[in-house]
C-alpha positions as CSV (number, residue, x, y, z in Angstrom):
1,X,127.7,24.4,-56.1
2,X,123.7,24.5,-56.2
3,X,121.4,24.8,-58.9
4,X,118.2,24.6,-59.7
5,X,117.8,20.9,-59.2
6,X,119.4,21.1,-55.5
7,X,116.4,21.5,-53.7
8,X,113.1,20.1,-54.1
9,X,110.0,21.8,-55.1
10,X,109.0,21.8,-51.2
11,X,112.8,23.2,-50.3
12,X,112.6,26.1,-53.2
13,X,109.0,26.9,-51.4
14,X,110.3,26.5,-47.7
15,X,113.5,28.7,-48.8
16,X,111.3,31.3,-50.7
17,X,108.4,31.2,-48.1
18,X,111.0,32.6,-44.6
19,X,112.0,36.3,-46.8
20,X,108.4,36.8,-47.2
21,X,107.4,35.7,-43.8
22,X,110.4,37.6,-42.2
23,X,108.8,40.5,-44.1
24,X,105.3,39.8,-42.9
25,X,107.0,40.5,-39.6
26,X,107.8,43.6,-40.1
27,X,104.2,44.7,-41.9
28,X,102.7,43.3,-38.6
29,X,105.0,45.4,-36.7
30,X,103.0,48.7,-37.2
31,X,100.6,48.0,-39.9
32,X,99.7,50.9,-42.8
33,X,96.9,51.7,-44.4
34,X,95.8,49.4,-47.3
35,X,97.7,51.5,-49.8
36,X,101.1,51.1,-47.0
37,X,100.4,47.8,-46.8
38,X,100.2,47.2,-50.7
39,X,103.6,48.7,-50.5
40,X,105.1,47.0,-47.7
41,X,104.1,43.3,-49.4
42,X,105.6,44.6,-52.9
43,X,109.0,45.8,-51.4
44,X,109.1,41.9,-50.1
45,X,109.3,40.3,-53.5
46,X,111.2,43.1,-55.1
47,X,114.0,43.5,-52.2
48,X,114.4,39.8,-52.2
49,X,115.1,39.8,-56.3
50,X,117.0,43.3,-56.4
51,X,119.6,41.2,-53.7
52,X,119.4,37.9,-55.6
53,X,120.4,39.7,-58.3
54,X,123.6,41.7,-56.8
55,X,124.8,38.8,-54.6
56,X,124.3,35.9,-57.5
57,X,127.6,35.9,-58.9
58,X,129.1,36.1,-55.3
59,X,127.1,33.2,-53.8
60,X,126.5,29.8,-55.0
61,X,123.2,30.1,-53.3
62,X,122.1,33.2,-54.7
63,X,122.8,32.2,-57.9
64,X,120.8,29.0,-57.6
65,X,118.0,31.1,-56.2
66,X,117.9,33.9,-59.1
67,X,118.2,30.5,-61.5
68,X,115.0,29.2,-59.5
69,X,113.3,32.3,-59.6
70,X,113.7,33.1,-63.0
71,X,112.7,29.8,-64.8
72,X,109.0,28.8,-65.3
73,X,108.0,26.4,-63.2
74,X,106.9,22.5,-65.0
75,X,103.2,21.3,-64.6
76,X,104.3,19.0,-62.2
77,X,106.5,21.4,-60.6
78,X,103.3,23.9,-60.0
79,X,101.2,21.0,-58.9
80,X,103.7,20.1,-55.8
81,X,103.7,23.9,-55.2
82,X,100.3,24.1,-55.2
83,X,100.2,21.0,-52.9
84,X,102.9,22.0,-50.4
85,X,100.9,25.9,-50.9
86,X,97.7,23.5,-49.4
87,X,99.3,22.0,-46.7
88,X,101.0,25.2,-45.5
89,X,97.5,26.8,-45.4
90,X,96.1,23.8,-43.8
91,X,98.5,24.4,-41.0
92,X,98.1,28.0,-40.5
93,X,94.7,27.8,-40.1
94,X,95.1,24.6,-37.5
95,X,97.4,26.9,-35.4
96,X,97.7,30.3,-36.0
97,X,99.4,32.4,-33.8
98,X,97.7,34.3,-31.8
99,X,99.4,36.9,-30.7
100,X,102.4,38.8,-32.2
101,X,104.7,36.9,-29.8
102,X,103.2,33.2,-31.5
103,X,103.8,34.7,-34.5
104,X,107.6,35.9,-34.6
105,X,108.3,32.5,-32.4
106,X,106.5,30.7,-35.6
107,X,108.7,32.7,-37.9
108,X,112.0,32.0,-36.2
109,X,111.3,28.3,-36.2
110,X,110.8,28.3,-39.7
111,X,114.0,30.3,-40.2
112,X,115.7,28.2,-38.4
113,X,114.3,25.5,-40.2
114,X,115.3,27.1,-43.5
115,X,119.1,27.5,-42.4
116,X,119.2,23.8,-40.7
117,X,118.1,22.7,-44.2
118,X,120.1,24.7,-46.2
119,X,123.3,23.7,-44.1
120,X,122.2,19.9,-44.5
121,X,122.3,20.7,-48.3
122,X,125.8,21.7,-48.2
123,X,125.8,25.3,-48.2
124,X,128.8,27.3,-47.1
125,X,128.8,29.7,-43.8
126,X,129.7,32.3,-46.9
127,X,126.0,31.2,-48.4
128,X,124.4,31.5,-45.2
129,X,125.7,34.8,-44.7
130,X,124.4,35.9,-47.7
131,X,120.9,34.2,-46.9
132,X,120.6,35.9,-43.9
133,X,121.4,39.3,-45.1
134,X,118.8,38.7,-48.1
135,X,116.7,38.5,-44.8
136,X,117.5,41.7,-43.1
137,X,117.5,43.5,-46.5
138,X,113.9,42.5,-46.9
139,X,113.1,43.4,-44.0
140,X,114.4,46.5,-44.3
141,X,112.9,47.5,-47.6
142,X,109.5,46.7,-45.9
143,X,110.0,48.9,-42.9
144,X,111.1,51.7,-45.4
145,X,108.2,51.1,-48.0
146,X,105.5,53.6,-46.4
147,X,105.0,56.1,-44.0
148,X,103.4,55.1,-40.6
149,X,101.0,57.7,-38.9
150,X,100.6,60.3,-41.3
151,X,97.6,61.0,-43.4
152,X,97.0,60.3,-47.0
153,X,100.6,60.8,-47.4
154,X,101.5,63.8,-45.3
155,X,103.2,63.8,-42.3
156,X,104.3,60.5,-40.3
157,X,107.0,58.8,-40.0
158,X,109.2,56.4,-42.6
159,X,110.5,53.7,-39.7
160,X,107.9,53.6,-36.7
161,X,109.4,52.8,-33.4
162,X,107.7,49.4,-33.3
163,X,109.4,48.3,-37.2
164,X,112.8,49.8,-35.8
165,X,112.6,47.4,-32.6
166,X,111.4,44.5,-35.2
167,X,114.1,45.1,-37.0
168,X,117.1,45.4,-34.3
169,X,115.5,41.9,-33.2
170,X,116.0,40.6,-36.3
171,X,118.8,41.8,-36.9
172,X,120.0,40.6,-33.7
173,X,118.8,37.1,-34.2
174,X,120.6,36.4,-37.2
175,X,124.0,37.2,-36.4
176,X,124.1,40.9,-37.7
């Protein structure tokens, strides 16, 4: 069973941080407009609480997570996240991908990461399952969250061909 106090502050970021960067992937993808983009970055946070919220009495995990989520963080808690925020910056800037390729190899190490972690913390194949599909569902919200290639609205498409081939590789790399 997790809770709250399973993970560190650095292991609730690192565990937080790979939905939002999985959903980076996809904004990258075929990138909106500013107003898409807005969009796109919202439907992150909001698809990852809408399926912390449907899956938390099914998952130990989930449950920990919507626990986590929905508590105010301590002083000290904010001050680790702040620091760990830091050194995460600190490292992007010292090697940030390049290219899209760097990018979605940088993303799949942290997932992987995420999962090795989450796994050494005791979680279930059941909790992993559920992790990963918090994963796809996020980045599915993003790739649905704005039209690409229209104008002020009008005409384009909701899924570009580049978000759909983001997303059957994701998909693909977790299991799905």
């Amino acid at each position: 069973m997790f809770n709250r106090d399973s993970f560190t502050v650095e292991e609730w970021a690192q565990i937080i941080s790979v939905p939002a960067s999985v959903g980076a992937l996809v904004v990258t993808a075929d990138p909106s407009g500013p107003m898409g983009m807005l969009g796109e970055f919202r439907a992150i946070m909001s698809s990852m609480k809408a399926y912390v919220e449907a899956n938390a009495a099914d998952s130990p995990l989930m449950s920990a997570l919507q626990e986590y989520m929905t508590t105010k963080p301590s002083e000290e808690e904010e001050a680790q996240l702040k620091q760990w925020a830091q050194g995460q910056q600190e490292e992007m800037k010292a090697n940030k991908p390049q290219t899209p390729e760097e990018l979605k190899v940088l993303i799949r190490e942290r997932t992987s990461e995420a999962l090795a972690m989450l796994r050494a913390k005791g979680a279930s194949e059941e909790d992993i399952n559920s992790f990963k599909s918090m994963l796809y569902s996020v980045a599915e919200a993003v790739a649905n969250a704005s039209k690409e290639g229209g104008f002020l609205g009008f005409g384009g498409t909701l899924v570009s061909d580049a978000e759909t081939s983001v997303l059957a590789q994701i998909k693909a790399e977790l299991g799905g």
